[in-house]
N, C-alpha and C positions, 0 to 999 in steps of 0.2 A: 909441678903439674902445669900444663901448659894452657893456655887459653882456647884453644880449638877442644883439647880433651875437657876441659871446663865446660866449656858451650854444649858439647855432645853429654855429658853428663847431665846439666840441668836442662836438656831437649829432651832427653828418657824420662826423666824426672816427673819432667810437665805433661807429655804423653803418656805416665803412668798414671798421675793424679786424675788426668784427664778421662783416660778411661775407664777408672776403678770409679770415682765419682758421678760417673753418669748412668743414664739409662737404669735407674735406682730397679724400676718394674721388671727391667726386659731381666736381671740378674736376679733380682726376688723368689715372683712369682713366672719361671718359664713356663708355665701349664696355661696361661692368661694368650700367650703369641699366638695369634692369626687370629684373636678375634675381633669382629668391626666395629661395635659398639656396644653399647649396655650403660649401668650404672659408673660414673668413675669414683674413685677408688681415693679418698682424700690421703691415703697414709702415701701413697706413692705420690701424688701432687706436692705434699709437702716436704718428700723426700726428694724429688724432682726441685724445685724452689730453695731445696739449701743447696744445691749446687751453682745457686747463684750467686752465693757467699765465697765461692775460689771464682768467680769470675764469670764473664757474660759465656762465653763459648763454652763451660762446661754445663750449666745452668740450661741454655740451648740447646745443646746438643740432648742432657738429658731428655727434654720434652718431646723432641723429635724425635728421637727413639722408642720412646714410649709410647706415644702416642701413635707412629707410624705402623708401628709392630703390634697393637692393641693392646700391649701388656698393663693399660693404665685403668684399664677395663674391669669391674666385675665380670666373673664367670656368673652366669644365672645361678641363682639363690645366694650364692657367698654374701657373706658379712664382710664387710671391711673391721679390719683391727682397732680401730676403735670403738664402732657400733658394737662389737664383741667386749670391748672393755666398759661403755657405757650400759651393757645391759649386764654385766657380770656384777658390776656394782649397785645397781639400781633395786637388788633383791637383798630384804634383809629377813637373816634366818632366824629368827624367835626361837629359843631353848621352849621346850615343855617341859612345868615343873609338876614332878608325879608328886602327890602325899606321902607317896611313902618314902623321900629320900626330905623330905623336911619335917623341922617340929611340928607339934601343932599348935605351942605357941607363939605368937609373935614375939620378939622381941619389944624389952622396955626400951622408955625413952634413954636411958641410962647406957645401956646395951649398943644402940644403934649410936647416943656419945662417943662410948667409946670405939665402935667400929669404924667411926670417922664418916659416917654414910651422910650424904648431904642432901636430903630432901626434895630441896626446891631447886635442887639441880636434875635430879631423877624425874622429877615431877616435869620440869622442860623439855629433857629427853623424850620422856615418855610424850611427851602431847609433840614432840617434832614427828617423831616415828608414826605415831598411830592419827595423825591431823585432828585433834580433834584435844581440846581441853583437860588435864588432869590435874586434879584440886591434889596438893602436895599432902594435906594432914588428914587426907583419905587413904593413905599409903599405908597398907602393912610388909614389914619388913620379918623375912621367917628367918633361920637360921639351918643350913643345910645338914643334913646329920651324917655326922664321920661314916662313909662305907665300913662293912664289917669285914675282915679281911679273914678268911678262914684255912686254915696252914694244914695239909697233908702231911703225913709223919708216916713215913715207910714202916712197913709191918718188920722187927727184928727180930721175931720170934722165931726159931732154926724147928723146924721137923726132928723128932728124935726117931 
């Protein structure tokens, strides 16, 4: 291979890198171009800023593109991807325990031994989740009772 076809090779190369690496928004989110302002948009920011890690000119160019083109932009109302991920998280869904899928006696001390249940670990839990103090050896532990499983049996009785 020659040195000119070497050169022309890693010139493609570099203007492939170059342009797949940049303008992260204008490729993203196309629905975002031509508008002038609003909220910006951290996930493209940050996506824009690692292109500063292959180099000053890709890094640049990414901003400029984005930014010129408004792709960097919230659209009104939109959530950015992370606000969407911080509030996805932020909700914790509490099971409902009905009666009637537990005993009605608690569990002995011996019982919850042997189920390895750690108390004043749940007791932590519990007061992380709910803000607000849970005395550990106020805790009753139920024992959930086996669903009943009820088996259909095809009728084989033949018509005479």
């Amino acid at each position: 291979m020659t040195i000119k076809r070497k050169k022309t090779l890693l010139s493609l190369g570099l203007i492939f890198v170059i342009s797949t690496t940049s303008s992260c928004g204008y490729m993203l989110h196309p629905d975002r171009v031509g508008q002038k302002g609003g909220e910006i948009d951290p996930a493209v920011i940050i996506l824009d800023a690692a292109g500063l890690l292959f180099g000053i000119l890709p890094g640049v160019v990414a901003f400029a593109v984005d930014i010129t083109t408004g792709a960097v932009y919230l659209a009104p109302g939109e959530q950015s991807v992370i606000d969407k991920h911080k509030n996805q998280h932020s909700s914790i869904t509490v099971p409902s325990f009905s009666p009637l899928h537990m005993d009605t006696q608690p569990l002995s001390d011996t019982d919850r031994a042997l189920s390895r249940i750690n108390i004043t670990y749940v007791a932590e839990q519990l007061s992380s989740v709910l803000g607000q103090t849970v005395d550990a050896h106020q805790l009753s532990f139920y024992r959930p009772r086996l669903p009943v499983i009820v088996a259909a049996r095809p009728n084989t009785t033949t018509k005479s």
